[in-house]
N, C-alpha and C positions, 0 to 999 in steps of 0.2 A: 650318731656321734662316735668317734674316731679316737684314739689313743695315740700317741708315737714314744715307743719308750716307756710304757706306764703311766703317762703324762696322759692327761682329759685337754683334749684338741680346743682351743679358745673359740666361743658363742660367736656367732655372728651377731655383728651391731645391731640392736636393736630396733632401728628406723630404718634398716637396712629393706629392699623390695625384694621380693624374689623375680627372678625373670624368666617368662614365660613366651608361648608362641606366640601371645595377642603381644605383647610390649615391642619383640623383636619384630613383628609387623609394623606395628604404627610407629617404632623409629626409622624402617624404612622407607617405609609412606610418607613420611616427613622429611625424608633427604631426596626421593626421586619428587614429591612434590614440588620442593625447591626448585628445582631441577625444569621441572615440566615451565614454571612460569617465568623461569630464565632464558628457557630456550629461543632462538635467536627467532625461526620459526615461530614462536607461538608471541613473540614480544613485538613483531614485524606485521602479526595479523592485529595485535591485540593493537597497535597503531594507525594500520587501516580502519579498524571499526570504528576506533575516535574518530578520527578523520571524517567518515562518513559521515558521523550524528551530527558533528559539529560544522560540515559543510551544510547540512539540511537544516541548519539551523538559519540561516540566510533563505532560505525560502519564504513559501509561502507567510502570508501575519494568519491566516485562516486554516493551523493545520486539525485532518481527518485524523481522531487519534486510531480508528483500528487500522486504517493504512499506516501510521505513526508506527504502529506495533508490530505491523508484519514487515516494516523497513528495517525495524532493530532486527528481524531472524536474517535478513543479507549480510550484515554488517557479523554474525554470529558466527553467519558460514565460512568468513577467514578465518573465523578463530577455530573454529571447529577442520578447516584445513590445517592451520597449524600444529594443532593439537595433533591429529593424525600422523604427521611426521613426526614431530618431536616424541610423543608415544613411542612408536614404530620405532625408532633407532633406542629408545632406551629400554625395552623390550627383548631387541635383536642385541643388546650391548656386549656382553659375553660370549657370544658364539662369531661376534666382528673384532674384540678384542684377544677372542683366543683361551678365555679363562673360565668359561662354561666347568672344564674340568677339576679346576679349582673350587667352582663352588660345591661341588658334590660332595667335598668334605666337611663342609661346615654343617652345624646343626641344626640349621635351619631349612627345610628341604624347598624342592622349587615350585613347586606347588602354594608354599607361603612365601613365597618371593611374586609370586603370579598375583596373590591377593594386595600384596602392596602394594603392586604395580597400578592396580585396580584403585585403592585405596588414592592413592597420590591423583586422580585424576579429579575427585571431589574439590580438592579447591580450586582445581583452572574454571569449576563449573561455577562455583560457588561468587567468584572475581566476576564471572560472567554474567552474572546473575546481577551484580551490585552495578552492573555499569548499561543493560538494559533498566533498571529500575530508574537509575538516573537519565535516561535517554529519555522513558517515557512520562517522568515528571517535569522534566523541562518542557516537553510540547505541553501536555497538560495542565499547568502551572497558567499556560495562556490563557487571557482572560478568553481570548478569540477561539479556542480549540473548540470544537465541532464533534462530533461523534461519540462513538462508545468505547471502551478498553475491555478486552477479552482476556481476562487470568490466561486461559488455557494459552491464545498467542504470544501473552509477555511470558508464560514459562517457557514456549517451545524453544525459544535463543539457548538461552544454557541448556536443556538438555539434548539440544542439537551438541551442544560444542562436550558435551559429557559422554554422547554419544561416538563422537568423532577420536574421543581419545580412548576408549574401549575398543573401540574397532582397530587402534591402532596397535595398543595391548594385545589384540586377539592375534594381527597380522602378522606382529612381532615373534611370537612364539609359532607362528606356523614356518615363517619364511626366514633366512636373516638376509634374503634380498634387500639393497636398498632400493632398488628401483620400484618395491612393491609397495610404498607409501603413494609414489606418486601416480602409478597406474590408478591405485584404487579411489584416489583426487578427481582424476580424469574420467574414473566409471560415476562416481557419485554426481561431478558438475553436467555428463551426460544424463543423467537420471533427471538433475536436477529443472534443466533447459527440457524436458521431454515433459516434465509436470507443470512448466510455467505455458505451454501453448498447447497442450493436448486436453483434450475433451475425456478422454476415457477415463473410468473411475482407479484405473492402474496408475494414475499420475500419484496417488496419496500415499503409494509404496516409497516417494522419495521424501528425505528429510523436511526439508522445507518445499510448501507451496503457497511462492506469493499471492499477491495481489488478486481476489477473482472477479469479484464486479468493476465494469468498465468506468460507471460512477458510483460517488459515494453513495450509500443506501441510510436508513436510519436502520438501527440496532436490530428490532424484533422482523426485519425483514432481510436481515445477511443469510442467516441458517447458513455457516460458516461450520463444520465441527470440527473445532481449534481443540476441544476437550476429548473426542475421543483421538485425533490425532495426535495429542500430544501422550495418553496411554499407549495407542502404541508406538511411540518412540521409547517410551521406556520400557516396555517389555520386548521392545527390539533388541534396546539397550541393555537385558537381563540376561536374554539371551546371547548376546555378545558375550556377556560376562563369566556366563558360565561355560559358554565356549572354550575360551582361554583356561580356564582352571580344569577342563576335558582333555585337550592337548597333551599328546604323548606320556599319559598317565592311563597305567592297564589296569585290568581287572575290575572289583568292583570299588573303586578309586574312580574309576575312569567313568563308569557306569553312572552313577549318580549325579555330578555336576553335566553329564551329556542330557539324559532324560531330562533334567531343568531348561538347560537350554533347547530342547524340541520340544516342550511343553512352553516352553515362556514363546518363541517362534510360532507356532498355530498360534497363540491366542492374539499373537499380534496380527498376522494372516489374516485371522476372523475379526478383526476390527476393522476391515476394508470394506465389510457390508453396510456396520452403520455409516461410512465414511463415503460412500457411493451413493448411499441413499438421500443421501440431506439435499436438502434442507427439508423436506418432511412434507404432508399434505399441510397441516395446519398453515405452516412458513407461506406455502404457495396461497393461501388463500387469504393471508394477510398481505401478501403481495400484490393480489389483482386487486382487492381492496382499496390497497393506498393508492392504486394508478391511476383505477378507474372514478374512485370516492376519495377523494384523500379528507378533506373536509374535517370529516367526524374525530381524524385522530390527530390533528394540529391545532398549537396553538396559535393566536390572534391579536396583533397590538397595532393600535394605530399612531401615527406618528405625520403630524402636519397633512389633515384631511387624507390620508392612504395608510389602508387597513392592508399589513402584512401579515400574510401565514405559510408559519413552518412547521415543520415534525419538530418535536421535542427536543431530540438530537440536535439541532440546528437552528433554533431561535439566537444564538450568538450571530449568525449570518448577518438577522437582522440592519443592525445600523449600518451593516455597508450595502445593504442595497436601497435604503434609504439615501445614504449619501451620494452613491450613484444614480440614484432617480434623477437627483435634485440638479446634480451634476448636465447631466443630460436633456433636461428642459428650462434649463437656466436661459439658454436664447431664444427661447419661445415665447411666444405674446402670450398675454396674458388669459382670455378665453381655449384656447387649445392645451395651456397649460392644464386644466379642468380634465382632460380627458383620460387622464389617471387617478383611478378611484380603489384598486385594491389589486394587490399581487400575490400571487399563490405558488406557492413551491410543487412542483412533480418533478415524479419519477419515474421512467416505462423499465416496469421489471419484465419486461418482453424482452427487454436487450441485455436479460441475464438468464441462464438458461439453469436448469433444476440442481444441477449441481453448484451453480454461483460463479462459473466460470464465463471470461469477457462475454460482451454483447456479441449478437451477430448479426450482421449487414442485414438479412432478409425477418428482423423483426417484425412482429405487426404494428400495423398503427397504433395509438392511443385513439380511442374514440372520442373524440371533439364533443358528441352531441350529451357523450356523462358526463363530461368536465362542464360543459353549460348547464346542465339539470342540476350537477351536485352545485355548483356555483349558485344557484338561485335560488335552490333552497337553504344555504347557506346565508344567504341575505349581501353578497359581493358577486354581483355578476358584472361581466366583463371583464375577468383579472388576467393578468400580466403575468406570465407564466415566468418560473427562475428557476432553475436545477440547483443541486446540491456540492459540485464543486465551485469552488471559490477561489483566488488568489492568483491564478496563472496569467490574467492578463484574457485569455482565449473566452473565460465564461464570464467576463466582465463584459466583454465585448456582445458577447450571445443576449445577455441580458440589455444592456443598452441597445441592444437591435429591436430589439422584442419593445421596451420602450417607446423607441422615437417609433416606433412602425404602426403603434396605438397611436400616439398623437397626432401624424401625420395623414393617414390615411382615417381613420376612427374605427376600424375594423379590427378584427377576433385575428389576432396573430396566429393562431393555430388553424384557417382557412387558409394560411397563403400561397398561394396556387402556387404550382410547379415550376412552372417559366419565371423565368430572371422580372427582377423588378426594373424598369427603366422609365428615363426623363428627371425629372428635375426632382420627382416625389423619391426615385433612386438615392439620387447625391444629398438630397436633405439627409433622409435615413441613415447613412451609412457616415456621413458628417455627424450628426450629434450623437450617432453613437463613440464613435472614433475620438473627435473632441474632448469625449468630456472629461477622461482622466489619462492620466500617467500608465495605468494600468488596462486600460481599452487602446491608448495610442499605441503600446506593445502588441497586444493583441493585433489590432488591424496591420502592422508593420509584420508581424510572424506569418497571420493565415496568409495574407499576399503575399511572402515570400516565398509561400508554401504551397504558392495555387498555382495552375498551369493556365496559361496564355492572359493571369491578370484575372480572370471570372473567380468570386470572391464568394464565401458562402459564410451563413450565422446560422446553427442549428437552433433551431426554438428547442428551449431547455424542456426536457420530458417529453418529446412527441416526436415522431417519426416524420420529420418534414426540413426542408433550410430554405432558409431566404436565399438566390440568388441574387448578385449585382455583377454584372459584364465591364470588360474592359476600359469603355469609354469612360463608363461610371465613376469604376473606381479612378482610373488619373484624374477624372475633374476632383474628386477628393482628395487627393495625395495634392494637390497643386494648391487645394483650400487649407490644406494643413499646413504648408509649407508658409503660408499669410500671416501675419502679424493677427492674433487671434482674436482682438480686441471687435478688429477694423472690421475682419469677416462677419462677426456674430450682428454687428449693427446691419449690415447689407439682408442676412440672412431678417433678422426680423425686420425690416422696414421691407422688403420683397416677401415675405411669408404668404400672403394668401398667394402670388402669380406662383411662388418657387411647387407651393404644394399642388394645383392647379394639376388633374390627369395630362391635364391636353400640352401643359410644357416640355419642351421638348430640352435632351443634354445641354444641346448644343446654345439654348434659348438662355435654359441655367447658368451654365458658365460665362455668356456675356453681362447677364445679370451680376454674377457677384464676381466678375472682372478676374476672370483664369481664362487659359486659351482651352477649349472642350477636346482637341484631339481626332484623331480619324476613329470613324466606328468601325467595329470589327465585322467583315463580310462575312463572317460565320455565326455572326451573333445573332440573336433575336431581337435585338432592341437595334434602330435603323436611326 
């Protein structure tokens, strides 16, 4: 306390705060925060990611929530691009406005300006945070959603985008180029694309890695490690952090925030071992399990004389492939209708390789002869095999092939020989799969549009095999579809025993239910 004059200098107000280095940080962590969720950049990404969730919200009725979860980290990666710029330029702001020199006098030094900077980037994460949570409650909310939800994957969106705006802080203070936001956009979307199709375990060094099984799996067979990669993102993210607070600060200033950030870097480095290694033996042995045995670990409900079984994950599936059963032998007479007695859900985790990344063309088989054994001892043999995705239209179709191809023929759809199916047993099949819904007629109208010279294929769901149908086939279909659909189903069941008949031939079929059959293709195997 001070005098002027002889005079005792007047108390400070009572309620008054003292202001220290933490206060003048978190005011300005509060004003470049403002700042950061303004920016034109991070409010253009932060529109794209709506965009995105709420276009996917017109999809499927049957969505996978851990594919749900890893579609919110796409939707992150604009905001986590934005953030990078916007970062970036308020970082470099002083040394592109010219007044660096100016703040040298203030008393706040820049080193506590660096932490601000840092500071303010927590609520772009935090926003980010509140709008994956909402993304994955609205698919989950469905009564129809399917799958599992992985913490580790719904964190990794925000701290990808917490991530992106450190890294831009860090930039900021190295360069005050501006062109160095958008190089290092263009190194990271290279990283990124090089982890969404590469095999090698160097893919998990990039922020996000989508999608890796080609189909939906059930939960205890992903071995996914969403949890160690989402550590190290943040101790990627630490050491970012201390990076910037290292930055042209000497001595031992300089020293101590650097040794953090090369200690927080190795540890993140050494989480590429657990993150290569996965999914684990145990993983792989619950995986040959389910493919070979699935049996012992699904559930079982029957529904109008047909006993359906799924993995746990996936009993919502249920009523829609009852409803497409029903669908699909609705023009069927009445004894062949009998010939579906129980459907079974597989999986061939052969077409996912140890790290969980897509299938590969040169899978092995499923062995037919354990799906019959486990099928029998299960007290449901001869079941109707159905895979785990749903709602595209394309596996509606897989499965109503699989269907009408029991009925038709009364054989083990997982035997079906190699060569194309042809004659009139052909265009039955591929008719009442096609028929029977809104979402199989898409189906048959996509794989045809998608097929070369018209030969048409249906993967049996879980097993390394497809049903062909050739050209001729499929136009005698397309020309029955195009029929008053009424008129067809009557022709089809009042001809049913001659249409299913081996020895019928296309040409025999299509006069039958009155369409022109078309020339056969001299390349084809069906004459």
């Amino acid at each position: 306390m001070t005098t002027v004059l002889g005079e005792r200098a007047p108390a400070s107000p009572p309620n008054a705060r003292p202001s220290g280095p933490v206060t003048a940080i978190l005011a300005l962590a509060k004003v470049e925060g403002g700042r950061l969720l303004r920016h034109p950049a991070v409010l253009v990404a932060f529109a794209l990611s709506v965009s995105w969730a709420v276009y996917g919200l017109r999809g499927t009725g049957h969505p996978v929530l851990q594919h749900t979860v890893r579609d919110t980290q796409l939707g992150m990666l604009a905001v986590a691009a934005g953030a990078i710029l916007a970062a970036h330029l308020a970082a470099s702001r002083p040394y592109r406005d010219g007044t660096d020199e100016l703040f040298d006098v203030l008393l706040m030094p820049a080193w506590q300006r660096t932490v601000a900077l840092l500071a303010a980037t927590v609520p772009l994460a935090l926003v980010s945070a509140v709008l994956v949570a909402a993304h994955v409650a609205v698919y989950a909310g469905r009564s129809a959603a399917v799958g599992v939800i992985d913490v580790g994957d719904v964190l990794t969106g925000p701290v990808v985008v917490l991530f992106g705006a450190v890294a831009g802080v860090l930039l900021g203070r190295c360069t005050r180029a501006v062109v160095a936001g958008p190089l290092l956009l263009v190194g990271l979307a290279a990283l990124t694309l090089y982890a969404s199709f590469s095999n090698s375990p160097l893919r998990w060094l990039a922020p996000v890695v989508l999608r890796d099984e080609q189909y939906p799996l059930p939960g205890d067979l992903i071995g996914r490690p969403a949890g160690w990669h989402l550590l190290y993102l943040i101790l990627l993210t630490a050491a970012l952090a201390a990076g910037a607070l290292a930055v042209r600060r000497t001595g031992r200033d300089g020293v101590r925030p650097a040794l953090v950030a090369g200690v927080a870097m190795v540890g993140a480095l050494a989480l590429l071992i657990p993150q290569a290694a996965a999914p684990g033996e145990r993983v792989e042995q619950r995986r040959q399990e389910a493919m070979e045995r699935p049996a012992a670990s699904q559930e079982c409900r029957s529904l109008d004389a047909v006993t359906y079984c799924a993995f746990p994950d996936f009993t919502g599936l249920v009523p829609g492939w009852a409803e497409l059963l029903e669908a699909v032998r609705e023009p069927v007479p009445g004894p062949a209708r009998s010939q579906i007695t129980a459907v079974r859900q597989r999986v061939n985790t052969n077409a996912t390789d140890l790290g969980g990344l897509i299938g590969s063309a040169g899978a092995d088989p499923v062995p037919a002869e354990s799906w019959k054994a486990d099928d029998t001892r299960a007290g449901t043999p001869d079941t109707v095999p159905v895979g785990t995705g749903w709602g595209d239209g394309q596996a509606e179709l897989d499965f109503a092939a699989a269907v009408a191809y029991r009925i038709v023929t009364g054989g083990q759809v997982t035997a079906a020989p190699p060569e194309p199916l042809c004659g009139g047993r052909a265009v039955v099949i591929l008719w009442l799969a096609a028929q029977a819904t809104a979402q199989t007629r898409d189906g048959f109208d996509y794989r045809l549009a998608h097929s070369t010279g018209g030969l048409l294929s249906t993967p049996v769901p879980g097993f390394d095999a497809q049903m062909f149908v050739e050209y001729r086939e499929t136009s005698v279909v397309r020309e029955l579809l195009a029929q008053p659909v009424a008129a067809t189903r009557q022709r089809v069941t009042q001809a049913w025993t001659q249409l299913i008949d081996p020895g019928t031939t296309t040409e025999q079929a299509a006069r039958t239910l009155g369409v022109p059959a078309g020339r056969a293709d001299e390349q084809g195997q069906c004459r």
